[in-house]
C-alpha positions as CSV (number, residue, x, y, z in Angstrom):
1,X,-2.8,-11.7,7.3
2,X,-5.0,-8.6,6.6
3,X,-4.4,-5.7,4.3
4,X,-6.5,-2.4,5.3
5,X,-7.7,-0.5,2.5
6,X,-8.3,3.4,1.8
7,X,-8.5,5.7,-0.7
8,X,-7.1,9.1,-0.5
9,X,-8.2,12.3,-3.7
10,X,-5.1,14.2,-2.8
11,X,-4.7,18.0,-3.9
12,X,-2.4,18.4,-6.4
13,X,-0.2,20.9,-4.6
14,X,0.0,18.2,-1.8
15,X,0.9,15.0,-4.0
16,X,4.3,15.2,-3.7
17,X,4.1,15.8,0.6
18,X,1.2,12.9,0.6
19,X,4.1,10.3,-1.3
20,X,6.8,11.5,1.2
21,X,4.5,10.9,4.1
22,X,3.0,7.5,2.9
23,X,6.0,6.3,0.8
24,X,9.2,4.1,2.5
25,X,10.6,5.8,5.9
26,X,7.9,8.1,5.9
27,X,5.6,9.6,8.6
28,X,3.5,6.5,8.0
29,X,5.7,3.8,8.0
30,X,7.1,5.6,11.2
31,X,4.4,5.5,13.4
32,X,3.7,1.8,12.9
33,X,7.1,0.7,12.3
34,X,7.6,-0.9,15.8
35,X,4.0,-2.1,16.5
36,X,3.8,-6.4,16.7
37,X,2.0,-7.4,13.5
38,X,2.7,-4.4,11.4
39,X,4.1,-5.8,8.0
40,X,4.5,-2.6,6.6
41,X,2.1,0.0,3.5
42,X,2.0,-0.1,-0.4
43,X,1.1,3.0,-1.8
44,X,-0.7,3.0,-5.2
45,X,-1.1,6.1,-7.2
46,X,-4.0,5.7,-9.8
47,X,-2.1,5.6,-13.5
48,X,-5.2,8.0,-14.9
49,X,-6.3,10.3,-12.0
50,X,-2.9,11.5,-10.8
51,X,-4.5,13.1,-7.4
52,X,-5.8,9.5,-6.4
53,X,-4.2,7.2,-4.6
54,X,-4.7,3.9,-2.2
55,X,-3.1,2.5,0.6
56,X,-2.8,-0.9,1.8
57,X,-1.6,-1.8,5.1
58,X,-0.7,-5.2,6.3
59,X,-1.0,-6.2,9.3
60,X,-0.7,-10.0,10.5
61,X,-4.2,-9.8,12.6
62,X,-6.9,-7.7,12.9
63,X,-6.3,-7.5,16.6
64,X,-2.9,-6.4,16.3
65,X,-4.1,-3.8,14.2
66,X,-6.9,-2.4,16.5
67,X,-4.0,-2.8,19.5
68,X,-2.0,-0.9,17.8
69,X,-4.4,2.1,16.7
70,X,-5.2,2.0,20.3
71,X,-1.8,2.4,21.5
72,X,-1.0,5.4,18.9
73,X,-4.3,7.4,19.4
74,X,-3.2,11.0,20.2
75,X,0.2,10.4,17.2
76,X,-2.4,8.8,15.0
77,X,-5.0,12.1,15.3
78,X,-1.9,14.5,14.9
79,X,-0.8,13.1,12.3
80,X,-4.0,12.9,10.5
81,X,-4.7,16.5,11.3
82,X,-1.4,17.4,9.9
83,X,-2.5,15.9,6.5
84,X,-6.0,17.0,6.3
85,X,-5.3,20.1,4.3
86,X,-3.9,17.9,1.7
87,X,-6.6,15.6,1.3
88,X,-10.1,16.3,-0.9
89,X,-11.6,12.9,0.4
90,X,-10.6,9.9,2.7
91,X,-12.2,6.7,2.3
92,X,-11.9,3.3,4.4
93,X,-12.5,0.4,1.7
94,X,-12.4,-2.3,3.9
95,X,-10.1,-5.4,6.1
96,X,-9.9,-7.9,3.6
97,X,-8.3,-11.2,4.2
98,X,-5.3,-12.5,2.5
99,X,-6.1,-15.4,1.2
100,X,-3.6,-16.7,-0.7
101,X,-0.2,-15.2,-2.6
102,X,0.8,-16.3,-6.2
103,X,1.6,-15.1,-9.4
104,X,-0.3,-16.1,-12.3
105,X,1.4,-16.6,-15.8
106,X,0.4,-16.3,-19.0
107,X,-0.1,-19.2,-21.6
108,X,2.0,-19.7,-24.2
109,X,1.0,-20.2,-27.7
110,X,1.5,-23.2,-29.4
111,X,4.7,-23.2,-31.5
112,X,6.3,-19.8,-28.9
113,X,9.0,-21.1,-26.7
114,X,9.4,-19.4,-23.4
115,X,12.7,-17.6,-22.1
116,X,13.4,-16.6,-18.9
117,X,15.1,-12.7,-18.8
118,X,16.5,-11.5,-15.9
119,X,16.0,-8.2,-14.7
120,X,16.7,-6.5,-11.3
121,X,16.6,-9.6,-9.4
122,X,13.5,-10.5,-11.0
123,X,12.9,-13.4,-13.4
124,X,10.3,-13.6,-15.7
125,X,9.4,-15.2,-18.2
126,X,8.4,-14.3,-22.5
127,X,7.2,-16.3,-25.3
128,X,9.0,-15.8,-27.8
């Protein structure tokens, strides 16, 4: 697995467009959707500088990437041309490697017992 990388200063009048486009069932998500090895975007928007935001897209290779860039040229440039009035910068961070998934938890102090709370699906778990 790979996860391409960018970061995207987006004009503030264009923020809301930019979520839409990038966000679930957007423009995006769209052009990719059917292309072999496309796992699909997260978009992050910064929790301090509201205008910036990355994207990460995974693909399961590299090469199905590039094949599929290839394949989507001219929809790929249109889109992007679309979108370039709503963008202050655009900036490719890298292909990085997945290299492993997990979630880390944190110790417990001696003397807290842990509880597991359920929440949306999600279990997690508190000291306590």
């Amino acid at each position: 697995m790979i996860e391409s990388v960018w970061e995207y200063i987006v004009k503030k009048e264009a923020r809301g467009q930019f979520e839409l486009a990038y966000g679930p069932g957007g423009a995006w998500s769209r052009l990719f959707a059917g292309r072999p090895g496309f796992c699909g975007t997260t978009v992050l928007r910064d929790t301090r500088d509201m205008g910036r935001y990355l994207t990460i897209d995974l693909w399961e290779t590299e090469e199905q990437r590039e094949q599929a860039l290839a394949a989507c040229e001219k929809e790929y440039a249109a889109m992007a041309d679309s979108m370039a009035s709503w963008i202050e910068s655009k900036t490719e961070l890298g292909i990085y490697s997945v290299l492993a998934k997990g979630t880390v938890r944190p110790h417990l102090r001696a003397g807290k017992k842990s509880r597991d709370v359920h929440r949306g699906g999600r279990r997690t778990t508190r000291g306590r």
